[in-house]
N, C-alpha and C positions, 0 to 999 in steps of 0.2 A: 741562447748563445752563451758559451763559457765565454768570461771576460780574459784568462788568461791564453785562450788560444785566439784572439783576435789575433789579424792576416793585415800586418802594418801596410806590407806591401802590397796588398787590394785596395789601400786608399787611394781616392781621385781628389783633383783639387775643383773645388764647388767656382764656375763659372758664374753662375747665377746670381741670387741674393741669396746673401750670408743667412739673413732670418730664416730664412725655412730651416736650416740644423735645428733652430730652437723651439721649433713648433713641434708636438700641437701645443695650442694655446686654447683657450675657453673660448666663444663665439660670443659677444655678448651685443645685443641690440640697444643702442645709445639714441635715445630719444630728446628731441630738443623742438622748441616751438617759435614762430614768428613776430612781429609784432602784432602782426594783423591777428594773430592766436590761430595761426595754419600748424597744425603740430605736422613735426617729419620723426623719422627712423634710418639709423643705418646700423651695420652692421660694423662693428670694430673686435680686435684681436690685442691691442699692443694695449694695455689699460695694465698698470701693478697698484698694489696699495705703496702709498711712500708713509706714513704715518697714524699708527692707532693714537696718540695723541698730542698733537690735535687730528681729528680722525681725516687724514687726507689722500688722497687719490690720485694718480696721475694717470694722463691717458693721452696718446702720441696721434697725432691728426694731420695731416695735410693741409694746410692753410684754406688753398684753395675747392677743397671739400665744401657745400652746402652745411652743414651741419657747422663748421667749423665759424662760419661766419652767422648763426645764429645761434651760438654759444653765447659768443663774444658780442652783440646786439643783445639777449635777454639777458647773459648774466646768470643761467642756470641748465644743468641738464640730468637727465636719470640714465640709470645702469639699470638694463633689464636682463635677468637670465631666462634662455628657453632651453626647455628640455628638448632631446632629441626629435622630439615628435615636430618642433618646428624645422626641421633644419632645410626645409624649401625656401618658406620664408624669410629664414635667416641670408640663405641664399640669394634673393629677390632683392633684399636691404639691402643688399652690399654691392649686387649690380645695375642699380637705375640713381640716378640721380632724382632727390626730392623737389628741385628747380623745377623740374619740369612733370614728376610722376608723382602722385599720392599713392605712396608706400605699404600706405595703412591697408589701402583697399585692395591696394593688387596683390598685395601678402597675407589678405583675410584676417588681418591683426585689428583690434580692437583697443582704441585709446580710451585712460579711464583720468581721471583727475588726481593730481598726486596732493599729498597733506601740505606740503612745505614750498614746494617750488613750480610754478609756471607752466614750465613740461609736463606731457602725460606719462603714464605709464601704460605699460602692454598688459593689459588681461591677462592671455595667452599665459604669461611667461611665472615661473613660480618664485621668484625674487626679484627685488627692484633696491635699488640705491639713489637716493634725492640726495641732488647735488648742487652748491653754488658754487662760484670761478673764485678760487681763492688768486688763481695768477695763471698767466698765461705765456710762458719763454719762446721766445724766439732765439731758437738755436743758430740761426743759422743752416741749417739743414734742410733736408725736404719736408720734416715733419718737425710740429709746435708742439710743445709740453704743455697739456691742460689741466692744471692744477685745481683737482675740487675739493669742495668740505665738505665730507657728508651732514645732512641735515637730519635725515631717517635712514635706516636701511630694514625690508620687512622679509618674510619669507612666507608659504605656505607651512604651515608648522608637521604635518607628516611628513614632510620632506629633509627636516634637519631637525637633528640632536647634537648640539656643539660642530658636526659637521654634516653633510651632506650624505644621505641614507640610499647610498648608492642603488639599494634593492628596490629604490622608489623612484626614482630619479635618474636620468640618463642624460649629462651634460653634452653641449654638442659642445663639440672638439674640430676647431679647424687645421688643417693641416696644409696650407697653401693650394692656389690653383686651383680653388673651386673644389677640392677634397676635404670631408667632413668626413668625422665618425663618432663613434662614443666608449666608455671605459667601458671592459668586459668584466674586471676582478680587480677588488680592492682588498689586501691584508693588514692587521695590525702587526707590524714589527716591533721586536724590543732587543734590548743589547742586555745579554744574561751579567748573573755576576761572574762568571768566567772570563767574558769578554771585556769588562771594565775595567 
């Protein structure tokens, strides 16, 4: 698409939820455990970094989500990334509730024991982030701010050099509405010295 012959007057006004313009987002599988040490998974989208020091996290949840209320009871949770190859999975975490479904098993995902914190981490997935609840805001909103501190974060090492080896790796990408997919082409861009 040329940016300069965008068609202003082809615009509609988004009915729906605003979020979807800003999507896609990452898929990422957020893992948290019980007291009884029942570990669950879901699947979250809204998660930014707020902080490389002190190295903090935030990640926007639903109160009333299962995971959300055993966040907040253990006090720790993990950020798992799956590559494309899960994105059934990924799919499955996001629509059954761990109240009532073991996630793990009906998404063929494998929980392993993480270094730092309580929750597991996914096998499966080729990066994980250990996390405890630095804070938790009540916006007032439909969705809480869960503030973590990373404790580790690790990766499969063929898969990143400073960043993500796209030709190795195929990040699942949600795009609202049960729509997934993944990057086709990644370039290095630079601004010349003409440009500057």
């Amino acid at each position: 698409m040329d940016s300069k012959n965008i068609k202003w007057c082809s615009m509609k006004e988004l009915k729906g939820n605003f979020a979807y313009l800003l999507h896609p987002f990452p898929a990422f599988l957020i893992t948290s455990i019980s007291k009884e040490k029942k570990p669950n998974v879901m699947t979250a989208s809204w998660l930014i970094p707020l902080s490389t020091n002190p190295p903090l996290i935030v990640l926007s949840l639903k109160p009333e989500r299962y995971t959300y209320s055993l966040i907040k009871e253990t006090g720790d949770f993990a950020i798992n990334i799956p590559p494309y190859e899960l994105r059934k999975a990924t799919l499955i975490c996001g629509r059954y509730s761990g109240r009532n479904t073991d996630k793990f098993r009906k998404a063929n995902l494998t929980p392993i024991l993480a270094e730092k914190i309580a929750s597991p981490l996914i096998k499966e997935c080729i990066a994980h982030v250990e996390c405890t609840i630095e804070n938790i805001v009540d916006i007032k909103a439909d969705h809480h701010l869960v503030i973590g501190r990373v404790l580790r974060a690790q990766v499969i090492k063929e898969y990143f050099d400073k960043t993500y080896l796209i030709e190795k790796f195929k990040p699942t990408l949600y795009f609202g509405n049960d729509l997934y997919g993944t990057i086709t082409n990644i370039e290095q861009l630079y601004i010349s010295d003409k440009e500057k």
